[in-house]
C-alpha angles and dihedrals in degrees: 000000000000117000127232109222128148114293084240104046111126088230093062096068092047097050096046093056085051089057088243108152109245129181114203116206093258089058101039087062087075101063123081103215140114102242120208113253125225138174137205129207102201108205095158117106089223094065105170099046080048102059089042092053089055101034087062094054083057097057117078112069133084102268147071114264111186105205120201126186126226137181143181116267096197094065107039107200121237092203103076137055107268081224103058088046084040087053103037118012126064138204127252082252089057089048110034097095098052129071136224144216101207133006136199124196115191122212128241141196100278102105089116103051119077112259098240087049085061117115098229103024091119090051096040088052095045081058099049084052090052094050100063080066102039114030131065095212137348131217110204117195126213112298086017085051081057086052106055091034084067109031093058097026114028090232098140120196134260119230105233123225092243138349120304095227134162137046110295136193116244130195119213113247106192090035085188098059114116082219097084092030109162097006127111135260098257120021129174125236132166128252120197102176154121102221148039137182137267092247079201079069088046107044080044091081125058099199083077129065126188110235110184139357158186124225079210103035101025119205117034106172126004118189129195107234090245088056087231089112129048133172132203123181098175119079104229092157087062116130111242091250090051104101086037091056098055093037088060088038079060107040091061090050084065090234119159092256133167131223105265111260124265091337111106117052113262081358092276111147095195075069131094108247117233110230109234100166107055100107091029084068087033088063101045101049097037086045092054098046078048113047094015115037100016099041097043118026123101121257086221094065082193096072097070119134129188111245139230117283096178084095083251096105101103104234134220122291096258108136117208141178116281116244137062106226111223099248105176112231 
């Protein structure tokens, strides 16, 4: 699936010498095709590794995706050039009146901070609203997957004793979801966060279903029984030097970090770690453009219509193993 992005975007040049297929604007006119939309909501202060991040987990399957970038415009970000957010990315006023296939919200590092003293939580929440109406199916990323979580659900967030940090193994839960389709039992990802979830307020509502989880991590993936939500709390589109990367930033801080987890060799972090998650991240999101935007969203994006939440709406065939394994946070 090649993905349509704008033929200056800095992610373009990075992803082409990784022989990643990308489709710029001029070259995308001549296909007569309808392309899946699909819309990030970049939360993250590093904006253009973000999207980068994201946009190479899009790209893999046989069709067009057009990506578009969006960002708050109640909370303006000092990390990144004006010029490149000026240039790519658009507001929720820019982009209300359109719909979506697919979505994406980052996360950001906000696990610490109360929802409603967020910045942008109005806006964020006015943007969750607006996509019942106006997205197929949304893919929310760890503090955006709090947030959602939340927001739709009134699960809140548990503040952990100390960082969940380091690369973890995960079993699947529900092994016949086409969602994991062609991935292993048991897969590693990477966690970099602050909080976790009471599984008791989970396992509470049964328009959610646990898909896969850690005994060290907890829950890995989270999906709403109409297939419209779901909610990832690992990082498997993170860059190999990621984790390294935050654990130096750290370091020099002078914070009371740990060695990430099972992510450098011999846990030496003068060592290259050895990246043990790519297609792990490759098969997820390529799975759910596949078997949960593309399959099932409607060619005419205006007929979209919010679901039920009440746990009524009949979900998806998609047999799984009985049983919801007690994984603490």
């Amino acid at each position: 699936m090649p993905i349509r992005i704008p033929d200056a975007l800095p992610a373009r040049l990075t992803l082409e010498h990784e022989n990643i297929f990308v489709m710029t604007e001029k070259r995308a006119m001549y296909q007569h095709i309808r392309p899946l939309k699909v819309l990030i909501l970049n939360l993250m202060p590093t904006k253009i590794v973000t999207e980068t991040q994201f946009m190479r987990k899009l790209s893999n399957t046989p069709l067009q995706v057009q990506v578009e970038l969006l960002q708050t415009a109640s909370y303006t970000p000092t990390h990144v050039d004006s010029n490149h957010l000026e240039t790519f990315y658009r507001t929720f006023d820019q982009v209300k009146d359109y719909y979506y296939d697919g979505m994406i919200i980052t996360g950001a590092p906000l696990e610490l901070v109360p929802f409603e003293e967020v910045a942008y939580w109005d806006e964020l929440c006015e943007i969750m609203e607006w996509s019942k109406y106006h997205v197929h199916s949304t893919m929310h990323s760890c503090w955006g997957a709090f947030a959602g979580l939340y927001y739709h659900y009134g699960i809140n967030k548990v503040i952990l004793p100390e960082k969940l940090f380091g690369v973890f193994p995960h079993i699947i839960t529900k092994k016949n979801s086409p969602l994991f389709r062609g991935m292993d039992d048991v897969f590693l990802a990477p966690h970099s966060r602050n909080a976790g979830i009471h599984t008791d307020d989970l396992f509470a509502l049964p328009q959610l279903e646990l898909m896969a989880a850690s005994k060290e991590a907890g829950p890995f993936m989270i999906k709403s029984q109409d297939n419209r939500h779901f909610f990832m709390f690992g990082h498997p589109e993170y860059d190999a030097d990621t984790l390294a990367t935050e654990y130096w930033r750290d370091v020099e801080k002078g914070l009371n970090i740990h060695v990430p987890y099972n992510y450098f060799p011999d846990d030496d972090p003068t060592k290259t770690p050895i990246v043990r998650w790519r297609s792990t991240g490759q098969l997820i999101f390529s799975n759910w453009l596949n078997f949960y935007v593309y399959q099932t969203t409607p060619y005419d994006l205006t007929t979209l219509t919010p679901k039920k939440t009440d746990g009524t709406e009949p979900p998806l065939d998609e047999s799984a193993e009985p049983g919801s394994p007690e994984y603490v946070i």
